[in-house]
C-alpha positions in Angstrom: 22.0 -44.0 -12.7 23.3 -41.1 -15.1 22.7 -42.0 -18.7 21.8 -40.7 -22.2 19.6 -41.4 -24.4 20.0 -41.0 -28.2 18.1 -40.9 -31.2 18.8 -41.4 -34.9 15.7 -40.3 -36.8 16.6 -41.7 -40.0 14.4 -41.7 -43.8 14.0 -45.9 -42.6 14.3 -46.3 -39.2 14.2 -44.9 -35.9 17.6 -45.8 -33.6 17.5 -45.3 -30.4 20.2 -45.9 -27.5 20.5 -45.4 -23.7 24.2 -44.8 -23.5 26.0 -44.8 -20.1 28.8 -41.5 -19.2 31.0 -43.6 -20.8 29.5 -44.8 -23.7 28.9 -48.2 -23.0 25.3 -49.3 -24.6 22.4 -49.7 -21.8 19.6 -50.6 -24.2 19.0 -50.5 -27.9 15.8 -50.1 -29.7 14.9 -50.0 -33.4 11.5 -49.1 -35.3 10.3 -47.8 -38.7 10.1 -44.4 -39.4 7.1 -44.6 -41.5 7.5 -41.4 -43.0 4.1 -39.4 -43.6 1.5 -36.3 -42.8 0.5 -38.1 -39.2 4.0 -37.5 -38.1 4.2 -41.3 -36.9 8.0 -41.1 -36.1 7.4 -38.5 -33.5 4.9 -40.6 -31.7 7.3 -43.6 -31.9 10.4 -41.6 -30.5 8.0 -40.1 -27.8 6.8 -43.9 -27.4 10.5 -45.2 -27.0 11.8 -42.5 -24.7 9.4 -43.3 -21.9 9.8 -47.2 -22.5 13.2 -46.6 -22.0 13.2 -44.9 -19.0 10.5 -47.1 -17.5 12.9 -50.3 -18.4 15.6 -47.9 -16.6 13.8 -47.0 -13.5 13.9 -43.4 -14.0 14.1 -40.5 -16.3 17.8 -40.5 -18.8 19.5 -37.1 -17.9 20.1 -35.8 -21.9 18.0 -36.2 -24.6 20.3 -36.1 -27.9 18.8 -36.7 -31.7 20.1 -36.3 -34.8 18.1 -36.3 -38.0 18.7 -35.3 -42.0 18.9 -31.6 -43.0 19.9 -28.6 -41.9 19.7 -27.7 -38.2 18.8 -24.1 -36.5 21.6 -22.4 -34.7 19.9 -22.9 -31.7 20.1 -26.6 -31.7 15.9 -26.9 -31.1 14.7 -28.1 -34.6 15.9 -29.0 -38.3 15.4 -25.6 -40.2 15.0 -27.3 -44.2 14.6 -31.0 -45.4 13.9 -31.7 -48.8 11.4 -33.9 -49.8 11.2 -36.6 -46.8 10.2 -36.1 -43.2 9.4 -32.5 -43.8 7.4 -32.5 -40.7 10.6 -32.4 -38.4 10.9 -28.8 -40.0 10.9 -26.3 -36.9 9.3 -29.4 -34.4 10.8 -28.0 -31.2 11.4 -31.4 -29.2 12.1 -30.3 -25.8 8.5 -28.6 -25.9 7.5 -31.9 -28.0 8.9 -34.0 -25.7 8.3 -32.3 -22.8 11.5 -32.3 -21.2 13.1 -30.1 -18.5 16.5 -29.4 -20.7 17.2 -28.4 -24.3 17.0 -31.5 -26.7 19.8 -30.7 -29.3 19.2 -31.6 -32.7 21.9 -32.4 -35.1 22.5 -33.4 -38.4 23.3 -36.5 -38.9 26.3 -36.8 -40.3 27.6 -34.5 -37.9 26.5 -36.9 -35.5 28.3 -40.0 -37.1 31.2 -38.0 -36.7 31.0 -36.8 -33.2 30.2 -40.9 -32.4 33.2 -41.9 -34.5 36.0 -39.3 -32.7 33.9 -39.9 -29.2 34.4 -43.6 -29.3 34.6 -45.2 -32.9 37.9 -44.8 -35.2 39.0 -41.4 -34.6 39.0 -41.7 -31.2 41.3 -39.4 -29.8 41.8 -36.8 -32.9 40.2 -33.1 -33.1 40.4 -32.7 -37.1 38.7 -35.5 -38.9 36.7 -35.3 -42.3 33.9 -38.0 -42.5 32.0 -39.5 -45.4 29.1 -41.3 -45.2 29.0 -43.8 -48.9 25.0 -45.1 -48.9 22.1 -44.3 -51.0 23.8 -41.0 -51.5 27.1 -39.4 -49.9 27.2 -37.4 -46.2 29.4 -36.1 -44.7 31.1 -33.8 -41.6 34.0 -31.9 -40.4 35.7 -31.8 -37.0 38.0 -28.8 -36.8 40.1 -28.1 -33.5 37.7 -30.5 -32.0 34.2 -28.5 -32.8 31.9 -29.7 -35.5 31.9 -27.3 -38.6 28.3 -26.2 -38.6 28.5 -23.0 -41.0 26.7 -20.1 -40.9 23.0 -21.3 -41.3 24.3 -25.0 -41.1 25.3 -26.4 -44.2 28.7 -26.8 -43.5 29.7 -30.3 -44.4 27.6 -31.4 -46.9 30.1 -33.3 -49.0 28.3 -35.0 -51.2 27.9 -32.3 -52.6 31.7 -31.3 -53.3 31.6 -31.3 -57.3 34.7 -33.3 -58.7 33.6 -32.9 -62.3 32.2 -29.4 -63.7 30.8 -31.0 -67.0 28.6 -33.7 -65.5 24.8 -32.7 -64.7 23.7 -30.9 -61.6 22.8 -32.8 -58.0 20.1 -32.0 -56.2 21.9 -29.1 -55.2 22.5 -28.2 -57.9 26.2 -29.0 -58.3 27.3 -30.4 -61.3 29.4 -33.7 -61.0 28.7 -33.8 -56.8 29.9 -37.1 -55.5 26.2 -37.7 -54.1 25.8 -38.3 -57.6 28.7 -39.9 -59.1 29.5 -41.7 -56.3 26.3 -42.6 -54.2 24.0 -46.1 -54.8 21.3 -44.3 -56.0 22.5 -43.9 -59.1 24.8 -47.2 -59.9 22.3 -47.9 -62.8 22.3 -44.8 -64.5 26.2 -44.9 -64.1 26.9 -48.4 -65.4 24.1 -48.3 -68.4 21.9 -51.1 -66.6 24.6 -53.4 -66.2 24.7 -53.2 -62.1 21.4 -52.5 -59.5 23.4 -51.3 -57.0 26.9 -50.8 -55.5 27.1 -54.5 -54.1 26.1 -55.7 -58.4 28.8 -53.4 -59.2 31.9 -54.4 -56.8 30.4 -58.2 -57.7 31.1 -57.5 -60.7 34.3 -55.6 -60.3 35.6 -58.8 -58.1 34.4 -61.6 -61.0 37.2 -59.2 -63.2 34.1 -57.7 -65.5 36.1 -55.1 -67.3 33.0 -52.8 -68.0 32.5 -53.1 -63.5 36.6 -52.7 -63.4 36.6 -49.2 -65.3 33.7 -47.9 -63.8 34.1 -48.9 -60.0 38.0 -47.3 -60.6 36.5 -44.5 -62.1 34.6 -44.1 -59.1 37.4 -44.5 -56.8 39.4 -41.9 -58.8 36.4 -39.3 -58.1 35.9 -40.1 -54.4 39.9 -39.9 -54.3 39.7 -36.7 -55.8 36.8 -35.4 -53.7 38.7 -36.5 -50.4 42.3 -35.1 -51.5 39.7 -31.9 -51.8 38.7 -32.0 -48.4 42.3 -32.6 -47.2 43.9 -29.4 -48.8 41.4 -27.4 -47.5 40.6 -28.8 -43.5 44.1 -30.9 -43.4 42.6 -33.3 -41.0 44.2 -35.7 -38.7 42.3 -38.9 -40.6 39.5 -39.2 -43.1 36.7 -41.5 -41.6 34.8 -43.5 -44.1 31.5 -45.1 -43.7 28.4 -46.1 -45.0 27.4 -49.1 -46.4 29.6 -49.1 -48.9 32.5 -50.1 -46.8 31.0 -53.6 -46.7 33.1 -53.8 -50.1 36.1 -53.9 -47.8 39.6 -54.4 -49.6 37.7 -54.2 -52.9 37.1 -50.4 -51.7 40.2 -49.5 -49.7 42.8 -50.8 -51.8 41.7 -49.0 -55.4 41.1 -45.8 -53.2 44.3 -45.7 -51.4 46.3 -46.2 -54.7 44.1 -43.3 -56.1 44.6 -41.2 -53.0 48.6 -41.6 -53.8 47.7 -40.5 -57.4 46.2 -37.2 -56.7 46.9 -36.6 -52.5 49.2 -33.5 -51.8 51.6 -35.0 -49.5 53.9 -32.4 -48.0 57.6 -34.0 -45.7 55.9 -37.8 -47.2 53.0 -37.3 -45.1 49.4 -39.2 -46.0 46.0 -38.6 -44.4 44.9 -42.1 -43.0 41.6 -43.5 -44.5 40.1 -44.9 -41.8 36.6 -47.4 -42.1 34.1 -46.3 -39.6 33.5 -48.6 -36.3 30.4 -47.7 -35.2 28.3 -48.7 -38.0 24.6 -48.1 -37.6 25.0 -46.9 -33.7 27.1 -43.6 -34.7 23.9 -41.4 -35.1 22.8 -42.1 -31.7 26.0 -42.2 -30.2 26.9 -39.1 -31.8 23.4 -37.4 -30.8 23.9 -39.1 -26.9 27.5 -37.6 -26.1 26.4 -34.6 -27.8 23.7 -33.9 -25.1 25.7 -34.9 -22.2 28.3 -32.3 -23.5 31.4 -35.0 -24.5 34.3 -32.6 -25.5 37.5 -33.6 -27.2 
């Protein structure tokens, strides 16, 4: 049988999926990556690939992953990483892994978004713009139906598109990035204390706490202005949105979408859908899967 297999090497866990031609899920594995010098994860994924293909009855045709961080050219390894997993830097993993074909290794937001356009929300569109709203912000761009990669790979990186030039610097380096004004990671700097994370803060929001109300609307005015950003400059079909701050639901759409009509450019009436993402969790290793069997749009 001609299948896949693809794998979402993530800072937490380790997602793995045999995914038929056309992308219906054969099997499904998840395991920690516990992260350190011994390079555990690469064992695991090594581990996981030939349980798979012992469950399977023989070996998957592509091998797709998709990690954090910048990727080579060449598709064989991630190039830089900061501060986490640094041991995937320049880990060839068809030599690794011993396989007869290039693995190719992409980033993974750029893999959320390939899963999203292959078989998720933007199904069927060549120019999307993704954003991924967890811990921090990702993000990905799909132009003419080929993933904007950049020059040594840093294209798409959108949380780190500054929306306010007096705010402090990211860890990039931009000041006011939306990894930083928007992302979980820093809800209690942003709200003085009063909120833990995103989920306290829309909570809050939702209860009609004014102090949640003006910041959680402040928020939505930044991400509004950071996609409307993204929109003059790509003018993509849809904006994909995902992450798990779209467990917030209406509480999210609805203040973002009357932002968006605030600040969007809208030339003959027209509006850029914002679209939640379908895939959830499995869009990394879809992504990484249809990329390795060579899914085109």
């Amino acid at each position: 049988m001609v299948y896949a297999i693809g794998i979402d090497l993530g800072a937490t866990n380790i997602k793995t999926l045999a995914v038929g031609p056309d992308g219906n899920i054969l099997l499904e594995r998840t395991a920690p990556t516990e992260d350190g010098p011994d390079r555990k994860w690469a064992t695991t994924i090594r581990d996981t690939i030939a349980a798979i293909e012992a469950e399977m009855g023989g070996a998957a045709d592509h091998v797709g992953l998709c990690a954090p961080g910048l990727i080579h050219a060449d598709e064989h390894a991630v190039s830089w990483m900061v501060d986490r997993m640094v041991g995937t830097i320049d880990l060839d993993w068809r030599a690794y892994l011993k396989r007869p074909a290039k693995v190719p290794v992409l980033n993974d937001g750029h893999a959320a978004l390939y899963g999203e356009v292959w078989l998720g929300a933007a199904q069927g569109m060549r120019n999307v713009v993704a954003l991924t709203l967890g811990t921090g912000v990702g993000g990905a761009v799909m132009i003419d139906g080929r993933l904007l990669k950049g020059h040594i790979g840093r294209a798409g990186q959108l949380g780190h598109v500054g929306v306010d030039a007096n705010s402090s610097p990211d860890l990039c380096n931009m000041p006011g990035g939306l990894d930083d004004l928007i992302g979980n990671a820093t809800v209690a700097r942003r709200s003085e204390g009063r909120s833990q994370d995103t989920a306290d803060l829309v909570e809050a929001y939702e209860a009609g706490d004014a102090s949640a109300r003006d910041l959680w609307l402040k928020t939505m005015h930044l991400l509004a202005c950071g996609i409307a950003s993204l929109v003059n400059t790509v003018d993509p079909q849809a904006v994909v949105i995902g992450g798990g701050m779209i467990q917030a639901g209406a509480s999210l759409f609805d203040p973002l979408n009357e932002a968006m009509a605030r600040v969007e450019w809208r030339p003959h009436g027209y509006s850029v859908p914002i679209l939640p993402a379908r895939l959830g969790a499995h869009a990394g290793a879809m992504g990484a899967a249809g990329y390795a069997m060579g899914v085109t749009f």
